[in-house]
C-alpha positions as CSV (number, residue, x, y, z in Angstrom):
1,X,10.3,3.9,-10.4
2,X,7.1,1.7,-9.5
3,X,5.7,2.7,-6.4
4,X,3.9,-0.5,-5.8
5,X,7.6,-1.0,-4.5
6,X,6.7,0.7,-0.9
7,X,4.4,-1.5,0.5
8,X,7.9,-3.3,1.2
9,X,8.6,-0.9,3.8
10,X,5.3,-2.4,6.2
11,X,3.9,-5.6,6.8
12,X,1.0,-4.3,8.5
13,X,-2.5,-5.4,8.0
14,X,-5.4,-3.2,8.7
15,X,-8.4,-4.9,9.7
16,X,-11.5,-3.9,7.3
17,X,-15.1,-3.1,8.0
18,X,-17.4,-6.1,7.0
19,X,-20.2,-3.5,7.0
20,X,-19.9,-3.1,3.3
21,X,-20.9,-6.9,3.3
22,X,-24.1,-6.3,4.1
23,X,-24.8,-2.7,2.1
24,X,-28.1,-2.7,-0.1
25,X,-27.6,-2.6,-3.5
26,X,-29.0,0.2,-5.4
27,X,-32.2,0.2,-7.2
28,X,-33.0,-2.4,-9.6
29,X,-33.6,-2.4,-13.2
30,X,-31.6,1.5,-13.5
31,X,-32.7,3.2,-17.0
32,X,-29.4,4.0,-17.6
33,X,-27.4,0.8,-17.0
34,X,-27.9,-2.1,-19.1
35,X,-29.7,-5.3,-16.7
36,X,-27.5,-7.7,-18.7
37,X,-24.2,-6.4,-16.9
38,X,-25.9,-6.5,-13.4
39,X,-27.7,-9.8,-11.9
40,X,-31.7,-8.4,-10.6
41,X,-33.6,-9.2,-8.0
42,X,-30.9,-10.1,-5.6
43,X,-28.5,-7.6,-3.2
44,X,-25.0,-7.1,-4.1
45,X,-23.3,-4.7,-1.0
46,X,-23.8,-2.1,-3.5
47,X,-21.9,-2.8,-6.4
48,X,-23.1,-1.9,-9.9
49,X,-21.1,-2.4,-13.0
50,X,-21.5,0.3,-15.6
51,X,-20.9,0.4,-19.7
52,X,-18.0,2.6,-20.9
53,X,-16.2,3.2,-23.9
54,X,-20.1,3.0,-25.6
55,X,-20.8,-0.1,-24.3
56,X,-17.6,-1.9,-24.7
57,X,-16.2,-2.4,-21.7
58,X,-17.4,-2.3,-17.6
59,X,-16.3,-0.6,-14.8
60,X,-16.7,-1.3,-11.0
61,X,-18.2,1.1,-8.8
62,X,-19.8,0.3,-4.8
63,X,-22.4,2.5,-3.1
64,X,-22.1,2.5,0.4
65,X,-24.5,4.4,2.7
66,X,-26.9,6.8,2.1
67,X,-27.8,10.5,2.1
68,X,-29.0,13.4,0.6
69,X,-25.5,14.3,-0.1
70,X,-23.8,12.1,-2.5
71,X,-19.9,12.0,-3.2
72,X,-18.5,9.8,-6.4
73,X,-14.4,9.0,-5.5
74,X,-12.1,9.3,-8.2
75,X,-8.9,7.5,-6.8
76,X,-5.1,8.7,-8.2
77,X,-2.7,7.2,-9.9
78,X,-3.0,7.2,-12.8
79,X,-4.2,3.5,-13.2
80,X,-3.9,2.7,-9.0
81,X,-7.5,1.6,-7.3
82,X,-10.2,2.2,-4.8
83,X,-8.6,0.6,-2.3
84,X,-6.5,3.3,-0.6
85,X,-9.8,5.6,0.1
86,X,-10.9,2.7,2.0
87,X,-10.7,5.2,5.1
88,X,-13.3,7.0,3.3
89,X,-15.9,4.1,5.1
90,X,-15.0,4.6,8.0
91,X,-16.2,8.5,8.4
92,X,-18.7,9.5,5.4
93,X,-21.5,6.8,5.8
94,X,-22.0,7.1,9.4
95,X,-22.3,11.0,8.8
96,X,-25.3,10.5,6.6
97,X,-23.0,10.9,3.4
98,X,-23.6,8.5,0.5
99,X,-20.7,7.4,-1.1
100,X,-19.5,5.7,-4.5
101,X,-15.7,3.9,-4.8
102,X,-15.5,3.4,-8.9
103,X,-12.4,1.4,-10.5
104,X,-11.3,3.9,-13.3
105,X,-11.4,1.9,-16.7
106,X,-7.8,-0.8,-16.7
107,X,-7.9,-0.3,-12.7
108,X,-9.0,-2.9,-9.8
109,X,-12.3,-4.6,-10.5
110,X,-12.9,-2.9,-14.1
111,X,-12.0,-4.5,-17.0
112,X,-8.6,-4.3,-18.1
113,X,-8.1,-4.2,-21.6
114,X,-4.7,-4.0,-23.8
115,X,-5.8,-1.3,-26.1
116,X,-3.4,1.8,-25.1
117,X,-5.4,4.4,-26.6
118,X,-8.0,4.2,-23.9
119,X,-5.3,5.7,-21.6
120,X,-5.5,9.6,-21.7
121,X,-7.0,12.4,-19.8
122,X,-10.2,13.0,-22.7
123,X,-11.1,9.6,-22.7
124,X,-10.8,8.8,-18.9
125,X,-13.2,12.2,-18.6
126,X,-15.5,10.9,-21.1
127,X,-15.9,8.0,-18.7
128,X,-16.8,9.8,-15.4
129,X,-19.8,11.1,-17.4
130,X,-20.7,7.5,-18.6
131,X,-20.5,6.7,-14.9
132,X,-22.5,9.8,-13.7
133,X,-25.3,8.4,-16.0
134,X,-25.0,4.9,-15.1
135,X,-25.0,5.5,-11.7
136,X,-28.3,8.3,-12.1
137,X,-26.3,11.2,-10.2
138,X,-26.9,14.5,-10.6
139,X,-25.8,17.6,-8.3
140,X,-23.2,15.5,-7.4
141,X,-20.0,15.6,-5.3
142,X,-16.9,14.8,-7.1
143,X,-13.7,13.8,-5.0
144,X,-10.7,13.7,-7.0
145,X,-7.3,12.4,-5.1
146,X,-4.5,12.9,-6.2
147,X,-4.5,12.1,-10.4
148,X,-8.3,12.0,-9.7
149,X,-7.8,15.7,-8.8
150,X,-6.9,16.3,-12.6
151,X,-9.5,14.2,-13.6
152,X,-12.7,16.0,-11.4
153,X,-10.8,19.4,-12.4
154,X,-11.2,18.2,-16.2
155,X,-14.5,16.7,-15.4
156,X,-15.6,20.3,-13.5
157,X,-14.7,22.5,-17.0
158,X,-17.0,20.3,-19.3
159,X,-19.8,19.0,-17.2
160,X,-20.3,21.7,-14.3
161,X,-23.8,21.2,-14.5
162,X,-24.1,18.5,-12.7
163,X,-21.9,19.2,-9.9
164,X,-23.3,20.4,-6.4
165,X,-19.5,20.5,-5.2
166,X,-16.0,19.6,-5.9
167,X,-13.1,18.1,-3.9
168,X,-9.4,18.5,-5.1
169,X,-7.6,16.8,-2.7
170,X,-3.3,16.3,-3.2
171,X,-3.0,17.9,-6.7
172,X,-2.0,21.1,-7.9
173,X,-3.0,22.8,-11.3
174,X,-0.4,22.1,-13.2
175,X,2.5,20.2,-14.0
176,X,5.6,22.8,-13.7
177,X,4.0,23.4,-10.1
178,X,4.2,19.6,-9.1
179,X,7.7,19.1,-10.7
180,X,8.6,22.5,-8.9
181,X,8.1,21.4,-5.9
182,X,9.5,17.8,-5.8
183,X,12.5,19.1,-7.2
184,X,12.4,21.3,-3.5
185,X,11.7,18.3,-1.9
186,X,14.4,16.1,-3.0
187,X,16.9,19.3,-2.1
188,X,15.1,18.8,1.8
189,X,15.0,15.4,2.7
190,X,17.9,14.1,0.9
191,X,22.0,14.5,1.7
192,X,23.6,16.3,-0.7
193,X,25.4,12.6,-1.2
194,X,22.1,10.9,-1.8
195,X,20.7,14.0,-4.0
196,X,23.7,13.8,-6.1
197,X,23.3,9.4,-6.8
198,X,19.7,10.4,-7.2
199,X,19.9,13.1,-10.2
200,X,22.8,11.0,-11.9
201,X,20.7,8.1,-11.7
202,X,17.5,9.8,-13.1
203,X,20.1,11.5,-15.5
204,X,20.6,7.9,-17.0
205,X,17.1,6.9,-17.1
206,X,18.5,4.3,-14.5
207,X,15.1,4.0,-12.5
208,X,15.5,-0.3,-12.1
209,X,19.0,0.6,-10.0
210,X,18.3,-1.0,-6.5
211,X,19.9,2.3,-5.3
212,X,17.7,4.5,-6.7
213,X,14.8,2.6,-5.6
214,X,16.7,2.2,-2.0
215,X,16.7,6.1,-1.9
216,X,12.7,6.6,-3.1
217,X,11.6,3.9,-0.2
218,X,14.0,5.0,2.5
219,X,14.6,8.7,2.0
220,X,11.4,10.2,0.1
221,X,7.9,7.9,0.0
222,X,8.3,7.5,3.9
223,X,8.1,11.3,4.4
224,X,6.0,12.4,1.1
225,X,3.9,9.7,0.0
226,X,2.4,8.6,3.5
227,X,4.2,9.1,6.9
228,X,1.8,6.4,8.3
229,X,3.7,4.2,10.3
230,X,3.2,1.0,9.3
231,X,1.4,1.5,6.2
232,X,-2.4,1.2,6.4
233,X,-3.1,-2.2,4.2
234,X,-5.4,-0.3,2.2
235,X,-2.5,1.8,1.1
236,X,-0.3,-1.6,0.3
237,X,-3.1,-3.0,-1.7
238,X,-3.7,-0.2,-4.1
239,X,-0.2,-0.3,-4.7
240,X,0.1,-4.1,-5.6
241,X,-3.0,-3.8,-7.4
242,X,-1.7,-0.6,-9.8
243,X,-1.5,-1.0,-13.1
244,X,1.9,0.0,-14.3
245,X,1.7,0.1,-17.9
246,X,-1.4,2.8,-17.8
247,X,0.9,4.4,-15.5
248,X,4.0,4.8,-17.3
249,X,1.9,5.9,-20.1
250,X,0.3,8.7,-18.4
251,X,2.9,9.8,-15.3
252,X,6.3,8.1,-16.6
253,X,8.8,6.0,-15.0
254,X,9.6,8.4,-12.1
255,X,8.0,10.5,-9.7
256,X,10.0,13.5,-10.4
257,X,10.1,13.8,-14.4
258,X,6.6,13.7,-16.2
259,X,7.6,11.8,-19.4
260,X,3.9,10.8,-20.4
261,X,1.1,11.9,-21.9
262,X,0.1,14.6,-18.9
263,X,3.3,16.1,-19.0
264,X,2.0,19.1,-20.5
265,X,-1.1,19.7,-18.5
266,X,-1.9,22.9,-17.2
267,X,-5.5,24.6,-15.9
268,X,-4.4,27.3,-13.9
269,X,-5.8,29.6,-16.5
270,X,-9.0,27.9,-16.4
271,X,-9.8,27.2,-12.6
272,X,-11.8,30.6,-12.8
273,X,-14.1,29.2,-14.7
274,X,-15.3,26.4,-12.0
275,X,-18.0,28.8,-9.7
276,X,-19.3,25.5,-8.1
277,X,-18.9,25.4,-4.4
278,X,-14.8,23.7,-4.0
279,X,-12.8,22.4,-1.7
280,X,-8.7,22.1,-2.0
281,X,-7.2,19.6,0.7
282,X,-3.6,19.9,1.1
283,X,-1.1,18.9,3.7
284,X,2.3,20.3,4.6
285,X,4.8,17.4,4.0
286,X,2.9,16.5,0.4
287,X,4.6,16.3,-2.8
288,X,2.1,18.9,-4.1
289,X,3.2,22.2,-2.2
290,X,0.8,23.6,0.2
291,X,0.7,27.2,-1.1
292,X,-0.3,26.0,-4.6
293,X,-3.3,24.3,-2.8
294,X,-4.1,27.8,-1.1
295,X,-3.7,29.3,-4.4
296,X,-5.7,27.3,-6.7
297,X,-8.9,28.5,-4.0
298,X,-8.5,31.6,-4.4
299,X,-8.0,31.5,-7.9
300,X,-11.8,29.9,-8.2
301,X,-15.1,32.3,-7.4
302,X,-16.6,29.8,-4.6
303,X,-13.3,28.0,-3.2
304,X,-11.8,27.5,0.0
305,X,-9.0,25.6,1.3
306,X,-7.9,23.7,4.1
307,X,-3.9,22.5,4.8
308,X,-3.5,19.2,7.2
309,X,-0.5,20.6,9.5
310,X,0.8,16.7,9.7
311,X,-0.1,14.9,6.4
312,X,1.8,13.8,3.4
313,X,0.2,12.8,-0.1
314,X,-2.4,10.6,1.6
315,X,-3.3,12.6,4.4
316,X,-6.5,10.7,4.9
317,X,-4.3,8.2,6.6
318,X,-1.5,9.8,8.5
319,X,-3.3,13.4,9.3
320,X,-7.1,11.5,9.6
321,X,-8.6,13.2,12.4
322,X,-7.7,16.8,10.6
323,X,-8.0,16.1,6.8
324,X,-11.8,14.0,7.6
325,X,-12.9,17.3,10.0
326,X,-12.5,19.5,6.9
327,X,-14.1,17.1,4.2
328,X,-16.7,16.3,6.5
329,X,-17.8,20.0,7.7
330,X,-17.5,20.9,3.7
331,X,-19.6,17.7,2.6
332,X,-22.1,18.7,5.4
333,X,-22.1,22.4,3.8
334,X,-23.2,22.0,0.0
């Protein structure tokens, strides 16, 4: 199942902020990013391109406002975009927060190449470091959303020293807790009619069947993914924009079996090792349960966590008042 197919279900646009237009670009002639890659001398709303893989390929990323505190957004997936933490813009600048959107390597505005081994967790947290250099952060905020969660979690066990705080918003530890509890959720929102078509469906590996797509956009992404209503235009862009071969590779062809390469990740006997100050953002209705989000803080020395009573997956849309009051008063903390 592709989840680019929900952006079917809304024809909404949401108008965006031109500000980002008009954002300075960051200082020239940075030691740690080739000039070659990035024009001098002239402003470019904040968008620097930085070397990965040693030097091979480029990645996007966009600074927008500025601040003492400083927060690099690692977007889910695996292999969607920026795009859909566009709401991001709307509330972290104009608190005096600087902020950095980055296209993960095969993603957006990065360069996309055809070479499959570049797609696992290792490599991908190789490349958060290259971009942590390019970019010249240090005692840092990393966001991770969602996949991106997995990611700053891997990223937080090998390179803590550079962190000044962490954000795991939408993702548990582990994989047996994720498929634990969309296994509950397909017993809640579905009919035992609809559950039954469902699990013979997935049964066959039959994940092109109109009806089993029919079911995922009716009867699940509505009330899991994001309950917005219609669907923020971000949120249908980084979905038309995802890059479905990275994603099979990694996820698999359904949201409810794990059949690639991060099927077997687990960190919940490692998240005592994180002591840097940490934030877990959860919601009630997301496909990551609640009380594993509550869990995962408690489990790390300097952790809390906050639940978004009215949110799905991507709470930062359809619970935004709530789930930016917590990231805000955290941001504003470390």
């Amino acid at each position: 199942m592709n989840r680019r197919q929900f952006l079917q279900t809304s024809t909404a646009l949401a108008t965006l902020s031109t500000s980002a237009l008009f954002a300075e670009s960051p200082p020239l002639g940075s030691p740690n990013t080739p000039a070659s890659i990035n024009p001098t001398g002239i402003r470019i709303a904040g968008i620097q391109m930085i070397p990965v893989v040693d030097g091979k390929y480029k990645v996007w990323t966009k600074r927008m406002g500025r601040g003492k505190t400083k927060v690099l957004l690692l977007h889910g997936g695996p292999a969607f975009t920026h795009n859909y933490l566009e709401a991001m813009e709307s509330f972290l600048p104009d608190a005096g927060i600087e902020m950095y959107y980055y296209d993960q390597l095969g993603c957006g505005n990065s360069d996309i190449p055809e070479d499959t081994s570049l797609w696992t967790l290792d490599r991908y947290c190789t490349e958060v470091e290259e971009v942590r250099r390019g970019l010249g952060l240090d005692h840092f905020v990393l966001y991770g959303q969602s996949w991106g969660g997995i990611l700053a979690i891997e990223y937080a066990l090998k390179y803590q020293k550079y962190l000044s705080g962490l954000v795991i918003s939408n993702m548990t530890a582990g994989m047996k807790s994720y498929l634990r509890r969309t296994a509950e959720l397909k017993q809640i929102l579905l009919t035992p009619e609809k559950l039954a078509k469902l699990d013979e469906m997935e049964a066959k590996k039959d994940y092109d069947n109109p009806a089993y797509n029919q079911i995922m956009l009716e009867d699940l992404y509505p009330k899991m993914l994001c309950r917005a209503v219609p669907l923020p235009e971000p949120v249908t862009r980084a979905i038309r924009y995802q890059n479905e071969k990275i994603y099979i590779q990694m996820q698999g062809r359904s949201e409810f079996e794990v059949t690639g390469n991060l099927k077997d990740w687990e960190r919940w006997d490692r998240l005592h090792e994180i002591n840097v100050r940490t934030l877990t953002i959860g919601a009630t209705y997301d496909e990551m349960d609640p009380a594993d989000m509550r869990k995962m803080a408690t489990m790390m020395p300097n952790a809390i966590s906050h639940i978004c009573p009215n949110g799905s997956h991507l709470s930062m849309w359809d619970d935004q008042a709530d789930y930016f009051h917590a990231l805000l008063s955290f941001l504003k903390s470390v």
